[in-house]
Structure formats: C-alpha cells, structure tokens
C-alpha positions in Angstrom: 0.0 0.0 0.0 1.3 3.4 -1.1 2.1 5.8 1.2 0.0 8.8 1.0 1.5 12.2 -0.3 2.2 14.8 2.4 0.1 17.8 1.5 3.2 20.3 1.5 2.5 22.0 -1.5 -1.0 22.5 -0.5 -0.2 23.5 3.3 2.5 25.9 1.2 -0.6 27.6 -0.7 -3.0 27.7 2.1 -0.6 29.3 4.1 0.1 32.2 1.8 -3.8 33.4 0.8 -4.4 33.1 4.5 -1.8 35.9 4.8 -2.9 37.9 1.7 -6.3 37.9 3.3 -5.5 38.9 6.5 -2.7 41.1 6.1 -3.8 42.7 2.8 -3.5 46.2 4.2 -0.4 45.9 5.7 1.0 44.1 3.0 -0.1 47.6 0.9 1.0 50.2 3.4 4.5 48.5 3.2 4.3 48.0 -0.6 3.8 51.8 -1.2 6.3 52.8 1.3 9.1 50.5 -0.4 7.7 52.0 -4.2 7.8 55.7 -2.5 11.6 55.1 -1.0 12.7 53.3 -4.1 11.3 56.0 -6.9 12.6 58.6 -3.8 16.1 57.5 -4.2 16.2 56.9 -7.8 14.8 60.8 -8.3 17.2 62.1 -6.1 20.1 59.8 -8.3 18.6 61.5 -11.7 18.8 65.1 -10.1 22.7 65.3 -10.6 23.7 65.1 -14.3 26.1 62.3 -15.5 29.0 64.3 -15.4 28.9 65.6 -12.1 27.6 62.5 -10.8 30.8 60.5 -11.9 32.9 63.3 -10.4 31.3 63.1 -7.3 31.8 59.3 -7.2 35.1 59.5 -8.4 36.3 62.0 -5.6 34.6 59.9 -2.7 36.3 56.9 -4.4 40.0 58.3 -4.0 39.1 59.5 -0.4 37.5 56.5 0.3 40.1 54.5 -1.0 42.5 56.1 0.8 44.2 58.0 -1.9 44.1 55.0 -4.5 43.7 57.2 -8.2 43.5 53.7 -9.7 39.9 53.3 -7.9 39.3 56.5 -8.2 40.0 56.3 -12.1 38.0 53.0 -12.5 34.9 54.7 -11.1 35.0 57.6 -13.4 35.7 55.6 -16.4 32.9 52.8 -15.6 30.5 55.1 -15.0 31.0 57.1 -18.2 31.0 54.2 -20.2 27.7 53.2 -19.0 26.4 56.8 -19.9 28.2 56.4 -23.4 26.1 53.4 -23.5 22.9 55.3 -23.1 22.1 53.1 -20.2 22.0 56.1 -17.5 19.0 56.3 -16.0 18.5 52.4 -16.1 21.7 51.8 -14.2 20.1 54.2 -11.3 17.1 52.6 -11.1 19.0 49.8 -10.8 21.2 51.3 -8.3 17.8 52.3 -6.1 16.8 49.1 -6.2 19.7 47.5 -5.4 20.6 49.8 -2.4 16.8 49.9 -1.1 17.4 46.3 -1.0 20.4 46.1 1.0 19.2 49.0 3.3 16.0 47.0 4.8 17.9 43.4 3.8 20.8 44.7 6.4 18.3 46.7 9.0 16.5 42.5 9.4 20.2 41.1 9.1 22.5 42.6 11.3 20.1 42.4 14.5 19.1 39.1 14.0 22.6 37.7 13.4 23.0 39.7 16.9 20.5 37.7 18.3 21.7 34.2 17.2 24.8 34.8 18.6 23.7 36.0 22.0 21.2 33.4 22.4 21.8 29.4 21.2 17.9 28.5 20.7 17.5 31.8 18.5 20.6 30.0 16.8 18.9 26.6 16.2 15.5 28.0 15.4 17.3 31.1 12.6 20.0 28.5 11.2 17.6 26.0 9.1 15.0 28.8 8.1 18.4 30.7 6.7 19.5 26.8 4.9 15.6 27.2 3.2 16.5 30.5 2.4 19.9 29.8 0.9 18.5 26.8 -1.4 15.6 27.5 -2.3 15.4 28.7 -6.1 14.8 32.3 -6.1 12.4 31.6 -8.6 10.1 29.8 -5.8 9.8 33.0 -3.7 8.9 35.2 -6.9 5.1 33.3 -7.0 4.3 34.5 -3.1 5.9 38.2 -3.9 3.7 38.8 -6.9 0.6 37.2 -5.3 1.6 39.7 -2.2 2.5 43.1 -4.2 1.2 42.5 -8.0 4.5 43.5 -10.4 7.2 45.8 -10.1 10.1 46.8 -8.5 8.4 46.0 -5.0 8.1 42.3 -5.7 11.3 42.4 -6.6 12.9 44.3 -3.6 11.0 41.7 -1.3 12.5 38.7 -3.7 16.2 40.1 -3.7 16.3 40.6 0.1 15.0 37.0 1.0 17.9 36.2 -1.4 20.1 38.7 0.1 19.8 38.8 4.2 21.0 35.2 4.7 25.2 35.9 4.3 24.5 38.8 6.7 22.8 37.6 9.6 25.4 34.5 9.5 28.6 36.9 9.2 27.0 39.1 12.0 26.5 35.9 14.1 30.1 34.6 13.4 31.5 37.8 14.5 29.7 38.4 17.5 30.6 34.8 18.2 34.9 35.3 17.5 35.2 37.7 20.2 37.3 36.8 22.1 36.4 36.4 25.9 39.1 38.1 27.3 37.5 41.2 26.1 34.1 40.7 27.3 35.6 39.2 30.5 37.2 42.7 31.1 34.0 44.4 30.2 32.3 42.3 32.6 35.0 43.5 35.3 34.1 46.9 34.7 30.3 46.6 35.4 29.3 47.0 31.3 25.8 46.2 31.1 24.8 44.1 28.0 24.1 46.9 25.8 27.4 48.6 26.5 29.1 45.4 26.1 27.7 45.0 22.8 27.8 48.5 21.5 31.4 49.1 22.9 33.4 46.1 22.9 31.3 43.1 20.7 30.5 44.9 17.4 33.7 47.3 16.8 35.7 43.8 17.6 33.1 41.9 15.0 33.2 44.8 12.5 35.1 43.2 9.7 32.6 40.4 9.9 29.6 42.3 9.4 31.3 44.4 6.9 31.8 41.2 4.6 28.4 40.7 5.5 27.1 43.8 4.2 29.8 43.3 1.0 27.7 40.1 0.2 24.4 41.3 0.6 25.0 44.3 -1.7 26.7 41.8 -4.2 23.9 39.7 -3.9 21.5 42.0 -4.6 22.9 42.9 -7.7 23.2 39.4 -8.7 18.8 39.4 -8.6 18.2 42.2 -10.6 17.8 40.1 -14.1 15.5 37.6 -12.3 13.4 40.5 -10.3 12.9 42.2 -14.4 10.8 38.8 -14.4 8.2 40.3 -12.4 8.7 43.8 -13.6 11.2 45.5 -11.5 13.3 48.5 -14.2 16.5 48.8 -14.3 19.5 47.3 -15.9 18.3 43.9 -15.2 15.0 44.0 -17.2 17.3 45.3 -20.6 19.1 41.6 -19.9 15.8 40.1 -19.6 14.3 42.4 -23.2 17.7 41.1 -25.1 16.9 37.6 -24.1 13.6 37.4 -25.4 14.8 39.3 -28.7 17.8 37.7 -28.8 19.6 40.3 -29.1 23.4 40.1 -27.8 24.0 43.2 -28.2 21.6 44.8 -26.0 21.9 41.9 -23.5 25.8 42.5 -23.5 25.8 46.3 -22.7 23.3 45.6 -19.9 24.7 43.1 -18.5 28.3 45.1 -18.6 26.5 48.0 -16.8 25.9 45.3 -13.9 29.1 44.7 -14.0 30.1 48.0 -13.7 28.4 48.9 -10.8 28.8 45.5 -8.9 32.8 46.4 -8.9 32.4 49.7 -7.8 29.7 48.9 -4.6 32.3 45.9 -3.9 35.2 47.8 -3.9 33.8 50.7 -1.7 32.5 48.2 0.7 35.8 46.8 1.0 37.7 49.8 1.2 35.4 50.8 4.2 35.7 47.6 5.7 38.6 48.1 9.1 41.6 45.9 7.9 
C-alpha cells in the first residue's frame, strides 16, 4: 500500500492566501512605502547630471580609497561608459533598487545575526530557516511576492532581500561569536551592562565580519536584478531580460556590462570601508 503524499505543496498555498487575506492592508502600506523610498532615491540619483555625478563618485572613491587614483580612475571611467552606452538612467534605477534592497535586507540582518549569537535557541531555530533560504530557487519565492505586491520593482525588492539577508545575519553571528572572551571578560569587570558590552566592545571587535556581510548582501542584490525584471522590476536587469527574449546580444551584453560596472564599484567601496 502506497504511502500517501504529504500535503506540503498544499499547506504551502494555504498558508500564503491566509496571509494575503489577512494582512492585505499591511502588506499595501508597506508596498507603497518601499515603491515611494525606491522611486525617492532613484529621483534624487537623476537630479545630478552624468557628469557631475561620476565626479562626485570618483572623488569619494579616491578618499574612500585612501588616496588609490586607480579606484578612483576605474569609477570615473565605468561610470561614463555606462552613460556612453545610453544606459543612464537604467543603471540608477538599478542602483535604487539595489541599495533599497540592501538597506531594509541589512536593517532585518544585522540584529538578527545579533541575536543568534547571543542566544543558542535563537541559533537553532534562525540557522535551518536561513538553509531554506539559501537553497531555495529564487524563482520559488517570486510566486508568493507577486501574489503579495502584484509587479514591479516591489516584488522584486521583497524577492532580492530574501535572497540577500541570509550571508549577513550569518557573518554578524560569526562575528559576535569570535570575540574573544578576554575582552568581554574585562568588560564584565568593569560593570558594562549588556548593551554597552555589545555596543562598545562586541560589534567594533566583529566589524570586519559584518562588513563582509554587508559586502555580500549588496553583491547579492545585484546578482537578482535580471531575475526580479521577471516580475517587472526596471532597471538594468530588465534590458538583460528584453535582449533575451529578442535575442539580441548586443543589447543583453551592454546591460549586463552595466551590472558589472556597478557591482565592482559597490564591492570595492564596501571593502575599502571595511577596518583591515
């Protein structure tokens, strides 16, 4: 006798229209406030023309960089090719997007990889949903996110940081946990309550751990756009997706070389802030 199925796929749909009918309203409040901070940013992007935007990103690039010209260079030329290649405004909705992403991705990440550390069943409870997470075809969590927000860049944003968040909260977890206890041992000597112990002595110490974190989400981000233009977020990504269908390598090529563009940039000014 056969074993019957499990219902999984079933339990998987019930469980999501029970949320879209009960949370409906919240789930549009927080929709329009993502739209409204994502079409904010990219405005505020577009107000500064090409030209002095490159400059601007090519002087905080040398600073940032601690006086590297050869960053500082890369920037500059990178982003004028992409504005040769009359991809522009694209690559800043793509940069909103991306960095809308990473913001509220980071603003979940960092305090639950925080709490994972401090607490061991937090751990055990965060560590398999993050394995689900982490395996799961991003395609899967695209069918929830349009039932949830209909198309565009929302869906999208809600996609790339499910993809996003998990390299973050486990960074911030394994940096919290590396300190090492002679520190924390001399900030219990000195009557630190938790708070200051964590503020003052636990995250500057775990700093370059988070910052990797933050490095990957961002990267990872970037790495969703193409499959986020599926369910109609702009940007760079959704040219990709246009010079698929056409097949078009052309179009596809300069898009996708626009990604790259940006992707070295955010990674190399991550790492450049990140304490050595």
């Amino acid at each position: 006798m056969a074993m019957p199925k499990i219902p999984i796929g079933e339990g998987a749909e019930t469980l999501v229209n029970w949320i879209d009918d009960n949370f409906g309203m919240a789930l549009d409040i927080f929709s329009d406030m993502t739209d409204y901070m994502i079409s904010g940013l990219n405005d505020v992007l577009l107000l500064f023309p090409p030209i002095l935007f490159t400059l601007i990103i090519g002087i905080a690039a040398y600073f940032i960089g601690k006086k590297d010209l050869k960053l500082a260079i890369g920037s500059v030329v990178g982003l004028l090719l992409i504005d040769n290649m009359g991809l522009w405004e694209l690559s800043m909705e793509t940069i909103s997007l991306v960095l809308s992403s990473a913001f509220l991705a980071l603003l979940v990440a960092i305090p639950l990889g925080i709490i994972s550390a401090k607490n061991e069943w937090a751990f055990h409870v965060i560590k398999p949903i993050l394995d689900l997470m982490q395996t799961m075809p991003s395609f899967v969590y695209l069918i929830p996110a349009v039932i949830f927000f209909g198309l565009g860049n929302v869906p999208g944003l809600v996609a790339t940081i499910v993809f996003a968040m998990p390299p973050a909260i486990r960074l911030t977890n394994l940096g919290i946990r590396q300190v090492p206890k002679e520190l924390t041992e001399v900030a219990d000597a000195f009557g630190s309550t938790p708070l200051q112990k964590l503020v003052k002595v636990e995250l500057p110490t775990a700093l370059p751990s988070i910052m990797a974190g933050v490095n990957q989400c961002i990267m990872l981000s970037l790495s969703m756009v193409v499959i986020a233009a599926m369910i109609g977020a702009r940007g760079l990504g959704y040219q990709v997706l246009i010079g698929i269908q056409r097949v078009d390598i052309g179009q596809g090529f300069e898009a996708g070389l626009g990604i790259v563009i940006i992707a070295v940039i955010l990674d190399r000014f991550t790492q450049h802030l990140t304490p050595k």
